[in-house]
Short mmCIF file of the C-alpha atoms (twelve columns), coordinates in Angstrom:
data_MODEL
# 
_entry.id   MODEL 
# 
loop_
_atom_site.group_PDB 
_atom_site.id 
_atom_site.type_symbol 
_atom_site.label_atom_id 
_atom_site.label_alt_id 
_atom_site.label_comp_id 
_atom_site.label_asym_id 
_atom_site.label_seq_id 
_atom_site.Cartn_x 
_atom_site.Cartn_y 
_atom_site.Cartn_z 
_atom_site.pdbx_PDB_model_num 
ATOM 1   C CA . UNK A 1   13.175  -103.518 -82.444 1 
ATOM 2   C CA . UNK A 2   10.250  -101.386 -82.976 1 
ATOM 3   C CA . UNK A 3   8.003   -103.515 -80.933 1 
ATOM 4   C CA . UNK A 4   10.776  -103.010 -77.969 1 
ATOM 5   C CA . UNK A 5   10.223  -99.380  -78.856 1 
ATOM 6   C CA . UNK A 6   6.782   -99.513  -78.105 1 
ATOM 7   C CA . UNK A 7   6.623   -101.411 -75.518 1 
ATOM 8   C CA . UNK A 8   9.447   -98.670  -74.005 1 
ATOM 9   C CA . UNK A 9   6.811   -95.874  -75.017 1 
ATOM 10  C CA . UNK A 10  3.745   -97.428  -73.762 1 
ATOM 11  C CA . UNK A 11  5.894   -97.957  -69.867 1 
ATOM 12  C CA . UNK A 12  6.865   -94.465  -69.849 1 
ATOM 13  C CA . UNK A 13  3.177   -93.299  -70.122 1 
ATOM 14  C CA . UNK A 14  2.537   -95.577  -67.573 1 
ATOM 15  C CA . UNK A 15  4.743   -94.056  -65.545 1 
ATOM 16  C CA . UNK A 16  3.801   -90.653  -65.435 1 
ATOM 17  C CA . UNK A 17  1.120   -89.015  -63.574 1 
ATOM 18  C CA . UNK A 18  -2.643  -89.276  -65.308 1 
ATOM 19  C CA . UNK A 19  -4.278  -86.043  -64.859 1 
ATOM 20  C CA . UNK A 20  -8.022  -86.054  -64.588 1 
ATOM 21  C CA . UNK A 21  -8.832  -82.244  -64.311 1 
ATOM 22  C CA . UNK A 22  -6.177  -79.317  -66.253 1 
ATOM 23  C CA . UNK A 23  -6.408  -75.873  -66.432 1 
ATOM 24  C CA . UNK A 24  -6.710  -74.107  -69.888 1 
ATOM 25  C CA . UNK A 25  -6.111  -70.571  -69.534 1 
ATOM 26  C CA . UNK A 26  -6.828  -67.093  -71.626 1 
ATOM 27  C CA . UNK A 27  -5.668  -63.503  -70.942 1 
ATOM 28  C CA . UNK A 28  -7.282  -60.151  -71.616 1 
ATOM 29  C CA . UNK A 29  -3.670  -58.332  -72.535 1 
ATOM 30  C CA . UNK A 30  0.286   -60.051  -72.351 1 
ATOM 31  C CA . UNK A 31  1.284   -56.508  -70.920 1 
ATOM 32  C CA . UNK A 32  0.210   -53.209  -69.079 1 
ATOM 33  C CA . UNK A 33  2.151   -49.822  -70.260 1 
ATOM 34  C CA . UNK A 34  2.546   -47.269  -67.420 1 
ATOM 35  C CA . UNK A 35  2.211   -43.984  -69.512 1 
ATOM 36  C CA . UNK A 36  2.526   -40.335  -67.869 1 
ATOM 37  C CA . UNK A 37  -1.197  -40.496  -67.578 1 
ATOM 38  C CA . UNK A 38  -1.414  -44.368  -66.022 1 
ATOM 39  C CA . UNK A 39  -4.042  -44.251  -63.792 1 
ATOM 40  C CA . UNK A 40  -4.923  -47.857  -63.232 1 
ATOM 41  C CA . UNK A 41  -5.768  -51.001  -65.353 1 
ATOM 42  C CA . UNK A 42  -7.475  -54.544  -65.164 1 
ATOM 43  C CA . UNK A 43  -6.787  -58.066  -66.112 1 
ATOM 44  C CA . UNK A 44  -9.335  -60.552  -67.296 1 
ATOM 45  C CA . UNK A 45  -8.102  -64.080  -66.456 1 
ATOM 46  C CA . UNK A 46  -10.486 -66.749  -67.939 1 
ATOM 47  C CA . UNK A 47  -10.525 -70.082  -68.969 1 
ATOM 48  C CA . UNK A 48  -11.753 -73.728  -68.755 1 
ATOM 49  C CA . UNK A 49  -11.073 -77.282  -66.743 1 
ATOM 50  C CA . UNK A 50  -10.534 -79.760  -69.071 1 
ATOM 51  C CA . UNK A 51  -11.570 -83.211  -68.394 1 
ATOM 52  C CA . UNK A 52  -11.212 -86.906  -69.966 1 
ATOM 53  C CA . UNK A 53  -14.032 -87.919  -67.694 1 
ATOM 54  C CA . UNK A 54  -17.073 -86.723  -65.781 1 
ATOM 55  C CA . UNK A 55  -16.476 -84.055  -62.979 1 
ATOM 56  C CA . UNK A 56  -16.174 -85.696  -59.530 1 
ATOM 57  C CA . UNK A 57  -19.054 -85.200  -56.965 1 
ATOM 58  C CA . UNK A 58  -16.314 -82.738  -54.829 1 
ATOM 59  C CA . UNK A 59  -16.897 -79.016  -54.842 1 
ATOM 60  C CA . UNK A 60  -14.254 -77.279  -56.851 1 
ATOM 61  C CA . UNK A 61  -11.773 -74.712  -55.982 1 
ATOM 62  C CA . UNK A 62  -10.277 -72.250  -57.742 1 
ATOM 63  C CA . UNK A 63  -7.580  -69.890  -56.778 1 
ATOM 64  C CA . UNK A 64  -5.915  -66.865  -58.918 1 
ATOM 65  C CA . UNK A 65  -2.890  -64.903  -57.867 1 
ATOM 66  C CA . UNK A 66  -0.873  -62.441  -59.347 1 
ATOM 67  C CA . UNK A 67  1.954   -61.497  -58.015 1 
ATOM 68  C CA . UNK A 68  4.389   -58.585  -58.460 1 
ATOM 69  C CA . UNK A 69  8.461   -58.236  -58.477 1 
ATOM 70  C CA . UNK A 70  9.258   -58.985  -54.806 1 
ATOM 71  C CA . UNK A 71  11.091  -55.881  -53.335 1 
ATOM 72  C CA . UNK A 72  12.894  -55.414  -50.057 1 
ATOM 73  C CA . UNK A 73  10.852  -53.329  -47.319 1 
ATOM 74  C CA . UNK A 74  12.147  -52.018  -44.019 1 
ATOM 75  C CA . UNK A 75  8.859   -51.770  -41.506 1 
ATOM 76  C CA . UNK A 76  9.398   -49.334  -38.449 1 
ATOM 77  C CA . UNK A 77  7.304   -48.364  -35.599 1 
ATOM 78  C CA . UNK A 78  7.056   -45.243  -34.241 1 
ATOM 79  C CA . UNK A 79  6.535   -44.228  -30.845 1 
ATOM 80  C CA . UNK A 80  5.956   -40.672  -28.932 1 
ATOM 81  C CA . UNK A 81  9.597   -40.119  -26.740 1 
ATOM 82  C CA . UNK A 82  9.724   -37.081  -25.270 1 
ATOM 83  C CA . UNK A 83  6.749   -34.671  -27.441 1 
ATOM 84  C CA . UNK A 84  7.910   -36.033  -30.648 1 
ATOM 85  C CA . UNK A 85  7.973   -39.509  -32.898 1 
ATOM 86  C CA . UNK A 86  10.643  -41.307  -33.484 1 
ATOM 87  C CA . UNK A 87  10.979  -44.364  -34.910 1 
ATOM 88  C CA . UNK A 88  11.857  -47.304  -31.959 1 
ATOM 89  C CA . UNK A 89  11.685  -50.627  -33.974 1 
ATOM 90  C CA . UNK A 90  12.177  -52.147  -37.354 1 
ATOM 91  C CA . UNK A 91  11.981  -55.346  -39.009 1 
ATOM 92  C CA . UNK A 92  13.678  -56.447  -42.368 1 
ATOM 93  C CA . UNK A 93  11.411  -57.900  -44.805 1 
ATOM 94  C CA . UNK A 94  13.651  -59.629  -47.172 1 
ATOM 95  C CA . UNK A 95  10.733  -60.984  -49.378 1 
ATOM 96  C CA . UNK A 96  7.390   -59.496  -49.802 1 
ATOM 97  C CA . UNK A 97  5.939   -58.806  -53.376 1 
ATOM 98  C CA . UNK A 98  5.212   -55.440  -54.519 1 
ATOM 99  C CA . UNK A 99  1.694   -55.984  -55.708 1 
ATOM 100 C CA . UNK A 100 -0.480  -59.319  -54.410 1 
ATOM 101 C CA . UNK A 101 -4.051  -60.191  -55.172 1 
ATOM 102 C CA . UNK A 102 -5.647  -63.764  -53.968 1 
ATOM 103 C CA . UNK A 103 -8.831  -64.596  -56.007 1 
ATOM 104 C CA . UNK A 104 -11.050 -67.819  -54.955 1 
ATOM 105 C CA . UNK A 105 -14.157 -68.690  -55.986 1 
ATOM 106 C CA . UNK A 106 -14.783 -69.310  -52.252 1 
ATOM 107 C CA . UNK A 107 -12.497 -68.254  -48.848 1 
ATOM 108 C CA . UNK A 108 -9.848  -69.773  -49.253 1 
ATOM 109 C CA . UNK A 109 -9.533  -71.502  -45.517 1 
ATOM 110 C CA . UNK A 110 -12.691 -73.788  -47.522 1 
ATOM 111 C CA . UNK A 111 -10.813 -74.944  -50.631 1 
ATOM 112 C CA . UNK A 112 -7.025  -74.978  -49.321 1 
ATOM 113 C CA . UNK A 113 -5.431  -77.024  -46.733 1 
ATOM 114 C CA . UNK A 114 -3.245  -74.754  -44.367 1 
ATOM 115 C CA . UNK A 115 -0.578  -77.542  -44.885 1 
ATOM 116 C CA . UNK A 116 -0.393  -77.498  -48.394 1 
ATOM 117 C CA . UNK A 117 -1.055  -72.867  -47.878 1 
ATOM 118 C CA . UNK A 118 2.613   -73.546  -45.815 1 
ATOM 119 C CA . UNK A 119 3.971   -75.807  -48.850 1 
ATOM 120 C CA . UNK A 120 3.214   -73.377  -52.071 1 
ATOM 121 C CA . UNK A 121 2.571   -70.104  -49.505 1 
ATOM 122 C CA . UNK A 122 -0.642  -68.769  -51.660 1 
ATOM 123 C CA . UNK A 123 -2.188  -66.686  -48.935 1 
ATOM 124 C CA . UNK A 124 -1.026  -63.059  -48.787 1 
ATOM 125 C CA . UNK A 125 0.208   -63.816  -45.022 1 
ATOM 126 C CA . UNK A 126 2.257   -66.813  -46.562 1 
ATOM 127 C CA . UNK A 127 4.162   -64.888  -49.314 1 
ATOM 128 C CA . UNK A 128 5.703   -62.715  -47.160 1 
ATOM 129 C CA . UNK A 129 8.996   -63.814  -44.920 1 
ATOM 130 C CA . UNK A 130 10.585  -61.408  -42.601 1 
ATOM 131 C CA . UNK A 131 13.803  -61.078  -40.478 1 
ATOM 132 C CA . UNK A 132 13.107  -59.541  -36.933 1 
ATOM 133 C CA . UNK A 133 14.460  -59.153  -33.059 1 
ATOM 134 C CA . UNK A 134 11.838  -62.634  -32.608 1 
ATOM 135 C CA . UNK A 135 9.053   -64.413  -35.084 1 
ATOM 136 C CA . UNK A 136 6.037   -62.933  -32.988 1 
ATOM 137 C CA . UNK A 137 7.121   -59.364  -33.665 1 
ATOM 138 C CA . UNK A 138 8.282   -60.035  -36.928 1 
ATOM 139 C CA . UNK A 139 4.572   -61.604  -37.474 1 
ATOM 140 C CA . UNK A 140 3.337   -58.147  -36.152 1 
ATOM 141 C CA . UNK A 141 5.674   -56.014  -38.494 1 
ATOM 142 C CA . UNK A 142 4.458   -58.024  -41.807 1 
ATOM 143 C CA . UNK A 143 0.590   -57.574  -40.911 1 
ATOM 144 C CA . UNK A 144 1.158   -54.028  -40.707 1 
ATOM 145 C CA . UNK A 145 2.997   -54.171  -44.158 1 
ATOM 146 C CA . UNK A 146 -0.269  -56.004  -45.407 1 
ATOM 147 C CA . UNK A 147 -2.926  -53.733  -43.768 1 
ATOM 148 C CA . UNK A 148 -0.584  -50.419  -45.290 1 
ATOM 149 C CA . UNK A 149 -0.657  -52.222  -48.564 1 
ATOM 150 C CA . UNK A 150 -4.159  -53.268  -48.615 1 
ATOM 151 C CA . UNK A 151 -5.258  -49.471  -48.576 1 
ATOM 152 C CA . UNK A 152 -3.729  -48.696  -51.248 1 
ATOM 153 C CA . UNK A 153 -4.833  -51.550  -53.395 1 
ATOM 154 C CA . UNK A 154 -1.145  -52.680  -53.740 1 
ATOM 155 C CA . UNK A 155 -3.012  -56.302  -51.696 1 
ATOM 156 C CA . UNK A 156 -6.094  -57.445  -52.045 1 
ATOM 157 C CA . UNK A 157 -7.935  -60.845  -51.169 1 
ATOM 158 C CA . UNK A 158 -11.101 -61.272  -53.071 1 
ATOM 159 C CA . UNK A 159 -12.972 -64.721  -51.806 1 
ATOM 160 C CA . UNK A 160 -15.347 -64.340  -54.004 1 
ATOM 161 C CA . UNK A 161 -13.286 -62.890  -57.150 1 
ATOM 162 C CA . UNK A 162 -13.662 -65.922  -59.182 1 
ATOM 163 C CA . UNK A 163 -16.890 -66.725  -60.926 1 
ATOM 164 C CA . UNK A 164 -17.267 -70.329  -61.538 1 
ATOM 165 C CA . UNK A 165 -19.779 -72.157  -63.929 1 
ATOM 166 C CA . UNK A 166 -20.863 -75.881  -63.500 1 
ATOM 167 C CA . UNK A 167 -17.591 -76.676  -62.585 1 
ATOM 168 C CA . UNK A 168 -15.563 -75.532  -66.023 1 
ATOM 169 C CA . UNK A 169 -15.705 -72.052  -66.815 1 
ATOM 170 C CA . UNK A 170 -14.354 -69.782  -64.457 1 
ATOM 171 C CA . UNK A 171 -13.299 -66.226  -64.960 1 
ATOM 172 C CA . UNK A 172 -11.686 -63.624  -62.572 1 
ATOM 173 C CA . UNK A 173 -10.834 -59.547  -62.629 1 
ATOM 174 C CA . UNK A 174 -7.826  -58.159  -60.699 1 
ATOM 175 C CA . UNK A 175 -7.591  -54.582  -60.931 1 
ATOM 176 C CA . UNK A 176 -3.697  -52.905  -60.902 1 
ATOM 177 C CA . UNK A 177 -3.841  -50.000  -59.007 1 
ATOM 178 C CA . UNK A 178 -1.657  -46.723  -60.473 1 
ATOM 179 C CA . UNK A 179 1.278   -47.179  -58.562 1 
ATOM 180 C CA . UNK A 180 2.713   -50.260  -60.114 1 
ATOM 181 C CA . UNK A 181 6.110   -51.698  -59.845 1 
ATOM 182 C CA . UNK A 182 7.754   -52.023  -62.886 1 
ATOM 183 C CA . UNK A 183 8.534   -56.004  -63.660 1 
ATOM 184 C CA . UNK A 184 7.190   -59.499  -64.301 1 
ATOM 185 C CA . UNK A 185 4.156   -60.413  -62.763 1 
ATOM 186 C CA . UNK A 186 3.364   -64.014  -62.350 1 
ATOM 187 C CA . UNK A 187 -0.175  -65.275  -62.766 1 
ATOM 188 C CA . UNK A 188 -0.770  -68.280  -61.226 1 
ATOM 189 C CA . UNK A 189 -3.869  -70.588  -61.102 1 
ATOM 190 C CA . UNK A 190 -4.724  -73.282  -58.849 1 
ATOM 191 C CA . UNK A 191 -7.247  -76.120  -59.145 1 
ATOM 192 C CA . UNK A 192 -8.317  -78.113  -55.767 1 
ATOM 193 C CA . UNK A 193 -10.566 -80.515  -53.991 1 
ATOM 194 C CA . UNK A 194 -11.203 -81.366  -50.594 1 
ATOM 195 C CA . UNK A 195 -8.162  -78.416  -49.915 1 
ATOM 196 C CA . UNK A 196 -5.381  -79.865  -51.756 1 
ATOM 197 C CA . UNK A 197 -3.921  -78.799  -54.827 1 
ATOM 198 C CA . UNK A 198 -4.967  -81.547  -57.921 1 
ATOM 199 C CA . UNK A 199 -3.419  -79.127  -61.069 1 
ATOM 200 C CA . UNK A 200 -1.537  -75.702  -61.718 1 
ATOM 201 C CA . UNK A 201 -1.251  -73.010  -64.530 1 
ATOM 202 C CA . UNK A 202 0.806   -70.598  -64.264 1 
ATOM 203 C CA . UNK A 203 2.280   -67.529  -66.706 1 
ATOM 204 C CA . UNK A 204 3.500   -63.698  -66.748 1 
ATOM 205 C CA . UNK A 205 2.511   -60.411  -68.034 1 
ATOM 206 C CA . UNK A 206 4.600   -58.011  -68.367 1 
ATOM 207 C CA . UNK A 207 4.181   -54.164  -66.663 1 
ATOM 208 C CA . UNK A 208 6.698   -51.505  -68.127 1 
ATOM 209 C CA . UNK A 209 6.747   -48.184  -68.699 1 
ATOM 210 C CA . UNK A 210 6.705   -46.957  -72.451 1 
ATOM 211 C CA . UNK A 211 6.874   -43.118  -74.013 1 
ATOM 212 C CA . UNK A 212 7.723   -39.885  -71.832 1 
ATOM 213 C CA . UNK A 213 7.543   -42.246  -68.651 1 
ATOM 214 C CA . UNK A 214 10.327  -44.466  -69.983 1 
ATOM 215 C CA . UNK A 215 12.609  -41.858  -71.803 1 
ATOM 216 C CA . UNK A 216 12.600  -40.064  -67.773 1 
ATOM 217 C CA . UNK A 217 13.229  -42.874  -65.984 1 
ATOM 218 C CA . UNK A 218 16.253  -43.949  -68.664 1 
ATOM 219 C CA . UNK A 219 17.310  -40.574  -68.376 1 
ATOM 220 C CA . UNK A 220 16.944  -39.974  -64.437 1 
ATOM 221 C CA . UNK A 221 18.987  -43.543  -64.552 1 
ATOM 222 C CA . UNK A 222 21.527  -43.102  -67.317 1 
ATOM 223 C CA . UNK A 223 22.469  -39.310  -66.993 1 
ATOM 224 C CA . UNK A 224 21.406  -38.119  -63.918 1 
ATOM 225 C CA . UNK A 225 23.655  -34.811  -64.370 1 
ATOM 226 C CA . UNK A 226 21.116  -33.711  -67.558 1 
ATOM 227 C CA . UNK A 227 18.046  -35.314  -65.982 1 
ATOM 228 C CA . UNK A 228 19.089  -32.466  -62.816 1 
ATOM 229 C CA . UNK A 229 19.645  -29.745  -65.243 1 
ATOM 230 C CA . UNK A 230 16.482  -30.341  -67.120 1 
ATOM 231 C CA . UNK A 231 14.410  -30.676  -64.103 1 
ATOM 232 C CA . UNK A 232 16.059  -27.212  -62.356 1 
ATOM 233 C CA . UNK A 233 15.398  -25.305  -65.743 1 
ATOM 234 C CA . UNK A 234 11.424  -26.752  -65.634 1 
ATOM 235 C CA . UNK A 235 11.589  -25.735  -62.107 1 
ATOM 236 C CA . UNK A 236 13.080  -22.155  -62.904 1 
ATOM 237 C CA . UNK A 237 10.543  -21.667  -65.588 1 
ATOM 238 C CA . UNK A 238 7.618   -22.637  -64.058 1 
ATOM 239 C CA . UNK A 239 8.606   -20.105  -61.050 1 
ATOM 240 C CA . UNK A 240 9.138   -17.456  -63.816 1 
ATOM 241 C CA . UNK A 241 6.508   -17.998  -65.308 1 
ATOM 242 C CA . UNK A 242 4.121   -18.065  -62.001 1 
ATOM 243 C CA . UNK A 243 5.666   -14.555  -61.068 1 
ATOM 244 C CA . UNK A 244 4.916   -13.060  -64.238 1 
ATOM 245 C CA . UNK A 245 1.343   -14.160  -64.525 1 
ATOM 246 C CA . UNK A 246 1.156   -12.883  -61.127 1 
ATOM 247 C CA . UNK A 247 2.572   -9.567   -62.322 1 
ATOM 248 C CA . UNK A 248 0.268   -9.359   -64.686 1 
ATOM 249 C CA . UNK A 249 -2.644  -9.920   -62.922 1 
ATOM 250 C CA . UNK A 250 -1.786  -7.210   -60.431 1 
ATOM 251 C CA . UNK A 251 -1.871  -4.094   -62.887 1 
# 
């Protein structure tokens, strides 16, 4: 019997896929806190390729993305009718994350096959799928979601954001901009040669908002009748207290 047992074990290991190269993986921080004076933060994402034999002769890639809650967006153009704007088109974006960052240790058209970029949809281009009048102008609507996000840091494609040493270390720093979405974020890291994927790693921080920003966003949320009262009495005071510093000032 136990000799059937181990002959049992010994097929099943057999059987299952031998991995040559796998990602080990550190953090700087499990979670970012969006405080009343959030301005911004980074995330270190290092670690190591572990190997049961010597490195193959085939450059490396490396790819790190982190990606944010994915939100609905409605894109519209605007056009001039008649000495004013107006808004002519729009295109439904059903899924597009609110924060994306691609980080390679080289472009990534070098170290990723474009069928295997359709397959696992890495690039920023990729991770966004729209619903429009045809898939040319829907095409057009999602680049100029990308270029409006890329200004404000909300997307960003670093090809060269991931430092790599002899094949094993590699490290990479994606900076959060101060207007987060509050949610999950998935960290995800790829390993590759000659452009298709060979191992994955992927985890989650966390991004929430903690102190005065949290007790005003349960509040605006929960009791929106006090959250109005409170903000029209700060808003009353302030003005008072504007007009009598004002007041002052003038005798």
């Amino acid at each position: 019997m136990i000799r059937l047992l181990t002959l049992c074990s010994l097929l099943v290991c057999a059987a299952l896929p031998l991995r040559a190269e796998e990602i080990v993986v550190g953090l700087s921080r499990d979670e970012v806190a969006i405080t009343a004076t959030f301005d911004g933060s980074d995330i270190l994402i290092f670690g190591a390729v572990k190997r049961d034999e010597p490195a193959p002769l085939d450059d490396l890639g490396v790819i790190v993305t982190v990606a944010g809650p994915d939100v609905p967006v409605t894109v519209r153009r605007k056009d001039r009718r008649l000495g004013i704007w107006v808004n002519t088109e729009s295109v439904d974006i059903d899924v597009a994350p609110s924060f994306y960052a691609v980080a390679t240790n080289k472009p990534l058209d070098q170290i990723l096959d474009e069928k295997e970029d359709v397959n696992t949809r890495i690039s920023t281009k990729r991770s966004i799928r729209s619903i429009g009048p045809s898939e040319m102008g829907s095409i057009h609507f999602a680049e100029a979601l990308i270029r409006i996000r890329e200004a404000s840091g909300l997307y960003q494609t670093l090809p060269d954001g991931v430092w790599l040493k002899d094949d094993t270390l590699f490290r990479t720093l994606i900076a959060l901009p101060a207007n987060l979405t509050e949610g999950t974020y998935e960290i995800e890291i790829y390993l590759t040669r000659n452009g298709q994927i060979i191992d994955l790693y992927n985890t989650d921080i966390a991004v929430k908002k903690v102190g005065l920003e949290r007790w005003l966003y349960n509040l605006a949320h929960e009791n929106a009748l006090l959250y109005g009262l409170m903000s029209l009495a700060i808003a009353i005071a302030a003005g008072w207290g504007a007009s009598a510093i004002f007041s002052a000032f003038r005798r």
